[in-house]
C-alpha positions in Angstrom: 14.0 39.7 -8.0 15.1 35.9 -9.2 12.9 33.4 -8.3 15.7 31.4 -5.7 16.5 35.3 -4.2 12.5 35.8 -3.1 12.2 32.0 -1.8 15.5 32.8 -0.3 14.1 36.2 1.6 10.5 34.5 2.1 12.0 31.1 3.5 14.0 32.4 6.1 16.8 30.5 4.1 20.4 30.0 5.3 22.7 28.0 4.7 23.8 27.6 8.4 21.0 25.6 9.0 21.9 22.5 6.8 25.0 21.0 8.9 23.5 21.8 11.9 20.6 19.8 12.1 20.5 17.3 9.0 19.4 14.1 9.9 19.6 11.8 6.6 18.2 8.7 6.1 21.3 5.8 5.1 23.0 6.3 2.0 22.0 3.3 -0.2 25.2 3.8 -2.3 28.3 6.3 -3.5 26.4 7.9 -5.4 25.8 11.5 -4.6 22.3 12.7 -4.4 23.2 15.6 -6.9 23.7 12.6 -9.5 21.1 10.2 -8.2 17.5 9.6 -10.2 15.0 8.0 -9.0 11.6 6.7 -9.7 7.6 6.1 -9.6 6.7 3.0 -11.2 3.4 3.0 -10.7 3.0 6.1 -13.2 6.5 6.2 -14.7 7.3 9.8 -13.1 11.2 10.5 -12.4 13.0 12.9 -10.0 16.8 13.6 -11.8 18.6 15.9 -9.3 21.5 18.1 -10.8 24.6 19.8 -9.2 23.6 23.2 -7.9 26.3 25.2 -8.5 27.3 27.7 -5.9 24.5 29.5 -4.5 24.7 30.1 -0.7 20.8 29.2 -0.1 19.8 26.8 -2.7 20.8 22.9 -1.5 19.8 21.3 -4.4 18.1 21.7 -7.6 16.2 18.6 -9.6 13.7 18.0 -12.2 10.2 16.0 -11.6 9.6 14.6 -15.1 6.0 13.5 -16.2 4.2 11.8 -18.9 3.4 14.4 -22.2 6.9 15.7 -21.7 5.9 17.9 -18.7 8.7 18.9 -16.1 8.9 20.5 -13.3 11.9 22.9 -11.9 12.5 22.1 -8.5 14.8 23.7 -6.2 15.4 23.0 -2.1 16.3 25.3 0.6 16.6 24.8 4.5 14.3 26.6 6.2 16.2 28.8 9.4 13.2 29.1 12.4 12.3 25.3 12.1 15.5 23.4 10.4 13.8 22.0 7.0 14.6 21.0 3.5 11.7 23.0 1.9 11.2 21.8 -1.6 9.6 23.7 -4.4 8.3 22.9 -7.5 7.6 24.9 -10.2 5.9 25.2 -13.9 6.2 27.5 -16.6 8.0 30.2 -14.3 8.5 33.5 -16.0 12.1 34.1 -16.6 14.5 36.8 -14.8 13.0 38.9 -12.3 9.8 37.8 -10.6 7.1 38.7 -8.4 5.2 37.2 -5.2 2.0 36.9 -7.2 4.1 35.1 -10.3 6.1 33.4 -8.5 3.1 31.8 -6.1 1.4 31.0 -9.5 4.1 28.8 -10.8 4.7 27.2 -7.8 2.5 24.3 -7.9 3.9 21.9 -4.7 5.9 23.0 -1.9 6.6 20.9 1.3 9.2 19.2 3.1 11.2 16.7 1.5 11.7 13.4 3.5 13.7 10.1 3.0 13.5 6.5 4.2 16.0 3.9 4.6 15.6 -0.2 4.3 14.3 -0.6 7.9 11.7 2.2 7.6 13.8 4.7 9.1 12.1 8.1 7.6 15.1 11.0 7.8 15.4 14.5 5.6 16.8 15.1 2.5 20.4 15.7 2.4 22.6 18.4 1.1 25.1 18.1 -1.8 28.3 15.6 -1.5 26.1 13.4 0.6 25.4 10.0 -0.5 21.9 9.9 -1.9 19.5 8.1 0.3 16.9 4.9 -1.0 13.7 6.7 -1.2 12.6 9.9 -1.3 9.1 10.8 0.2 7.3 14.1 -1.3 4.5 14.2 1.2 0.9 15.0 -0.7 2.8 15.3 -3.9 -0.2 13.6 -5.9 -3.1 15.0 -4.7 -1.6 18.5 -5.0 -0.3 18.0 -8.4 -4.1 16.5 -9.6 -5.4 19.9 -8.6 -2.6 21.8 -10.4 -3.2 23.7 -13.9 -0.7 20.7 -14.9 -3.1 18.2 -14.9 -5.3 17.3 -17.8 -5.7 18.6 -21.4 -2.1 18.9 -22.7 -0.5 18.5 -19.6 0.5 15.3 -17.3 -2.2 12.2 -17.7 -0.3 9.5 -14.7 -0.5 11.1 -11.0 2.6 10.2 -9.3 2.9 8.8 -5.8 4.1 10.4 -2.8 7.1 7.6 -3.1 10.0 7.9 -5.3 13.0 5.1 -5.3 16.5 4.8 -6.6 16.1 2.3 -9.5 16.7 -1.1 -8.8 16.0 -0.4 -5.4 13.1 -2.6 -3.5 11.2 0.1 -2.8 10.0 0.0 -6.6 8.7 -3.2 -6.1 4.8 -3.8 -5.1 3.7 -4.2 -1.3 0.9 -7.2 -0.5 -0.4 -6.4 2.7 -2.5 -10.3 3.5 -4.5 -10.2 7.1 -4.3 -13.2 8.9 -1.3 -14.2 6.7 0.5 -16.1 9.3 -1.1 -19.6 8.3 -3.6 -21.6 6.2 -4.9 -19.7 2.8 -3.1 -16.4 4.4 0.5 -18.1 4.5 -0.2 -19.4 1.0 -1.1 -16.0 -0.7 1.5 -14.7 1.1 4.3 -17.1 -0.1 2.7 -16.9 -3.3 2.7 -13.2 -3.5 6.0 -13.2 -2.9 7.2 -15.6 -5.4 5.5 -12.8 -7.9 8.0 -10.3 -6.5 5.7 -8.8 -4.2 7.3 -7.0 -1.0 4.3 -8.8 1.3 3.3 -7.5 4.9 2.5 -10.9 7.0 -0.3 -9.5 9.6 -0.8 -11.8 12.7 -2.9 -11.2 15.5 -1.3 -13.4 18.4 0.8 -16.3 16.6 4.1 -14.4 16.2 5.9 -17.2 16.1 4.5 -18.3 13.2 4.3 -14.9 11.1 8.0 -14.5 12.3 8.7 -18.4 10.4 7.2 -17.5 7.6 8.7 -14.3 6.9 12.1 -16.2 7.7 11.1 -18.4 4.6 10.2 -16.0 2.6 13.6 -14.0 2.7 15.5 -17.3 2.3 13.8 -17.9 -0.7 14.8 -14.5 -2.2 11.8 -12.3 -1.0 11.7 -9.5 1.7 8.8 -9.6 4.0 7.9 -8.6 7.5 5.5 -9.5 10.0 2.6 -7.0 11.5 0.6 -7.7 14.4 -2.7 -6.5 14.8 -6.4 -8.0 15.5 -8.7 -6.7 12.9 -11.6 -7.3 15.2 -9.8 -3.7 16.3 -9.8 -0.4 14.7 -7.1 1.0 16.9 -5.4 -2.2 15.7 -5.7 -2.0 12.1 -4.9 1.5 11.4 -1.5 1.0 13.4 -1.0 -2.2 10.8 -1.3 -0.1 7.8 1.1 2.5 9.9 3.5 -0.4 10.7 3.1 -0.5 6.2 3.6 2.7 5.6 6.7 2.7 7.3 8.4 -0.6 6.3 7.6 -0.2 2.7 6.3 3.2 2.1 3.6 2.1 0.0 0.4 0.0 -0.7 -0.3 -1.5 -3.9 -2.2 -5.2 -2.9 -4.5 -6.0 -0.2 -6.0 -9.1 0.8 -8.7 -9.4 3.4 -8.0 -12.7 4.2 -8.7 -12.9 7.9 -11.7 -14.2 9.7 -13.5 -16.3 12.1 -15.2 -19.2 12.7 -17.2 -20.6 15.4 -18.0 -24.1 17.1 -21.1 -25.8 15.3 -24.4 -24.7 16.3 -27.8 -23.5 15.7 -29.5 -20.7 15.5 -31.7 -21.1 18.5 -28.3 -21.8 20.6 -26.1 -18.9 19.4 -25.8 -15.9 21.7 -25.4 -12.1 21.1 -21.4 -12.5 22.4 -21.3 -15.0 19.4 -23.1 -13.1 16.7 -21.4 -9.9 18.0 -17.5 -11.2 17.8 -18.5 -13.0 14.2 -19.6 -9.8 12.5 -16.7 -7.4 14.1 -14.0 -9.8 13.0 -15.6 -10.9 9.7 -17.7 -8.1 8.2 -16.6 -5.0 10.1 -12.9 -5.5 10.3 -12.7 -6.2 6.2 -15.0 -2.5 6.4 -12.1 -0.9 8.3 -9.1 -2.8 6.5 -10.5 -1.8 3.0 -11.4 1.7 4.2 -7.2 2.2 5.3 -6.2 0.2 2.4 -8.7 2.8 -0.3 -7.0 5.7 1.8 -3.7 4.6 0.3 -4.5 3.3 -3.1 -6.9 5.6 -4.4 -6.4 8.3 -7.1 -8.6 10.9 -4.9 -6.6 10.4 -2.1 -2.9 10.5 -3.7 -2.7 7.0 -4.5 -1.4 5.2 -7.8 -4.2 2.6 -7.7 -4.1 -1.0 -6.7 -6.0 -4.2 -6.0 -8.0 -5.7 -3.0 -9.5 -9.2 -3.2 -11.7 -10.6 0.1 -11.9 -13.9 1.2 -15.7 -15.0 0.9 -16.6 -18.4 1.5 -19.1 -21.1 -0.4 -20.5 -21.0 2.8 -22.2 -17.4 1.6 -23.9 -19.2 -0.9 -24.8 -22.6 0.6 -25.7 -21.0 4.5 -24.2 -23.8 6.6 -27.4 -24.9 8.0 -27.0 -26.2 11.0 -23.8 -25.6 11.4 -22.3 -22.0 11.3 -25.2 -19.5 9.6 -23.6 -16.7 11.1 -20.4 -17.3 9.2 -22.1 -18.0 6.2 -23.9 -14.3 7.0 -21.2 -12.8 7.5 -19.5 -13.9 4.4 -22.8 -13.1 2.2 -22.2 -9.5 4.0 -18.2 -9.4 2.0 -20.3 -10.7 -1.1 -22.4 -7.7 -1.0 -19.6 -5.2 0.1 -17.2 -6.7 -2.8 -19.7 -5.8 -5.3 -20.3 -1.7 -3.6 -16.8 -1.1 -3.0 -16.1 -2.1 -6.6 -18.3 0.0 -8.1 -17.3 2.6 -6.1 -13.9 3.5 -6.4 -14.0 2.0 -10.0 -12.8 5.8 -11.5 -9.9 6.0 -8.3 -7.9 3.0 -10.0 -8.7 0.2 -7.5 -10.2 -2.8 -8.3 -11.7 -5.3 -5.8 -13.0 -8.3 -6.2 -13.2 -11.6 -3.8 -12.8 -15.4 -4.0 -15.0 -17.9 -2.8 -13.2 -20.6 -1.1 -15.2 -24.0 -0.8 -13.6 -27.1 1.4 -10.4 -26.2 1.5 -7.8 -28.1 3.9 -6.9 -26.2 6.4 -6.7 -25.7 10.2 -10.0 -24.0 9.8 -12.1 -26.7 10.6 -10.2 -28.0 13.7 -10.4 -24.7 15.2 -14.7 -24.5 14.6 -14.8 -28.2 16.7 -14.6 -30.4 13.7 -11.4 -32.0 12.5 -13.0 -34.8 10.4 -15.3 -32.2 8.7 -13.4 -32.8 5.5 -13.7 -36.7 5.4 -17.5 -36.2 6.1 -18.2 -34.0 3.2 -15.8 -35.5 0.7 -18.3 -37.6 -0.9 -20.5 -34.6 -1.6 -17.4 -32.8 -3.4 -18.1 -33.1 -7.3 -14.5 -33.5 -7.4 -14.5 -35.9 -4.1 -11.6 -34.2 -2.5 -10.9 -31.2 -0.7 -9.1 -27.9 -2.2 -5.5 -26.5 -1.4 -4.6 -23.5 0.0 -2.1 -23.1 -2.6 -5.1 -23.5 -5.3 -7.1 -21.0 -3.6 -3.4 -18.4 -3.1 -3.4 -18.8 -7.0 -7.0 -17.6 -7.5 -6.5 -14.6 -5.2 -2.5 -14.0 -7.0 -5.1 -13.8 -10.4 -6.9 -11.5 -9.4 -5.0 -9.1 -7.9 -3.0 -8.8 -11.0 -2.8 -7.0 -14.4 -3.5 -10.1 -16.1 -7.0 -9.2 -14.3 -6.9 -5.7 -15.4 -10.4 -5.4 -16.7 -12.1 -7.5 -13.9 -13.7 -5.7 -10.4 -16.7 -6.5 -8.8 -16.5 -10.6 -9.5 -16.8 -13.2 -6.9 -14.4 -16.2 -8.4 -15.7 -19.4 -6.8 -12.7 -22.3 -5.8 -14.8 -24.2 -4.3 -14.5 -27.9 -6.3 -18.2 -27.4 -8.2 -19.8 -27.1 -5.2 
């Protein structure tokens, strides 16, 4: 038996099944997805599909070429019960006739094949003399593949992502996903981020309006951006923003925890629990959760190509705000600690973090903890008697989270004027 007869008997296969219930994601041009290639840039992996012929049960054949000159066959057939484009790939198959054990020893991914449009729209992989669609999502692809007898040695070195894209297309470029990127240092690395050609993910928690504006700026300018709400003082929140993510862009390669709190001036003897309680679950436990989702989707032991996250400290971690705001400056010292753990911990999975330390910087920060003139009153203690930018502090955090800062994790980069 052939190896596309037995997937054909096994798969409930027929061809029936494939105008009937189809649902494809937008063409993205004329091209027809048994010409189109596509993409991984993160670890240079390509999918080249190829005219099938006239088999009755097969709906398209393609090739998933890796680094060392490894490629796998791949073939596609709808499944009958429960309408689905069942992909297959396989390695080193035995020619002519095969058996169940062979052929499930060659076969090292199987799944359904998916594609996504521009707005997010996920749909399923066309048949042949259909236009081929943007993206093409292979769900688990990478994980499955690093466990395969492919990987390692003589075989492929680069694990691909789940996410492969038309070349040229957007979807090749790299997502920034910046909390609290609606305004102050946020807006900056956002605008920043997407002057480097970053696809950037402007989270909000209430102030649509001004996410929505700065989005708006950011595609007149050239860039293509869109705005996420969610308050990362909430987990329910946060892992529907990296949702939101996954859908718009289909991918996560730079994450800033940018977003925090601050509180009115006061002492420690007149701060309550309500206080101390909403400082640390915005500050310290909300960075916990947005790096956890953000390591989910970057990391080489969950799939991931790799990527970069950089946390906004402050000086204040260092300094303590006496008298003023010691539970920020706590909390802060807590994303100084976690910087340095995280870093060291997913060092081998391809991420690097590392976090800046902002010092006077002039921004609506300071309005919103009671004190407006705060700059003006500290400028003379400034070594460099002014206060910072946010754009100076957006180009500090841009640094870091790219290759030019290849071999640096675990650093805390002070902005701070010599303070």
């Amino acid at each position: 038996m052939t190896i596309r007869s037995f997937l054909s008997e096994n798969l409930s296969t027929a061809s029936i099944a494939v105008g009937a219930v189809m649902i494809p994601a937008t063409a993205y041009t004329a091209c027809p997805i048994e010409l189109a290639v596509y993409g991984d840039t993160q670890s240079g992996s390509e999918i080249d599909f190829t005219p099938t012929g006239t088999s009755a049960t097969v709906t398209n054949t393609f090739r998933l070429i890796l680094d060392n000159n490894v490629v796998l066959n791949g073939i596609v057939m709808w499944t009958q019960d429960v309408a689905r484009p069942n992909g297959a790939l396989m390695y080193k198959c035995p020619e002519g006739d095969v058996t169940g054990g062979e052929l499930a020893a060659c076969t090292l991914w199987n799944g359904v094949i998916y594609t996504s449009d521009d707005k997010g729209n996920i749909g399923l992989l066309p048949a042949e003399g259909v236009g081929a669609p943007k993206t093409l999502i292979l769900p688990d692809l990478g994980p499955v593949l690093r466990q395969s007898r492919a990987y390692g040695g003589s075989g492929f070195s680069k694990v691909p992502s789940d996410v492969f894209a038309m070349p040229g297309m957007s979807a090749a470029q790299k997502v920034l996903l910046v909390t609290g990127g609606s305004r102050g240092i946020g807006a900056a690395i956002c605008r920043l981020g997407a002057k480097a050609s970053y696809r950037v993910a402007v989270n909000y928690a209430s102030n649509k309006a001004a996410a929505d504006a700065l989005v708006a700026e950011i595609k007149a300018g050239g860039g293509e951006a869109v705005a996420v709400r969610g308050d990362v003082g909430k987990e329910t929140d946060i892992v529907a923003m990296f949702g939101a993510v996954d859908r718009a862009f289909g991918r996560l390669d730079a994450f800033v925890n940018n977003a925090g709190i601050v509180d009115v001036k006061a002492r420690v003897d007149e701060m309550d629990v309500s206080r101390l309680e909403r400082m640390m679950r915005v500050n310290v436990v909300g960075s916990f959760l947005c790096a956890r989702e953000a390591v989910k989707r970057m990391s080489t032991r969950h799939g991931g190509s790799g990527g970069s996250i950089v946390n906004i400290s402050s000086a204040a971690a260092t300094l303590g705000s006496p008298g003023e705001y010691v539970d920020y400056a706590a909390s802060k010292g807590a994303i100084d600690s976690f910087t340095i753990g995280l870093a060291r911990e997913v060092a081998l999975e391809g991420i690097r973090v590392n976090a800046v330390r902002p010092g006077i910087i002039d921004t609506e920060i300071h309005a919103s903890g009671g004190q407006p003139d705060r700059i003006e009153r500290f400028r003379d203690l400034l070594p460099m008697k002014r206060a910072g930018t946010a754009d100076e502090v957006a180009g500090a955090v841009l640094y870091l989270l790219s290759d030019a800062a290849s071999y640096t994790t675990g650093a805390i980069l002070n902005v701070s004027g010599g303070r």
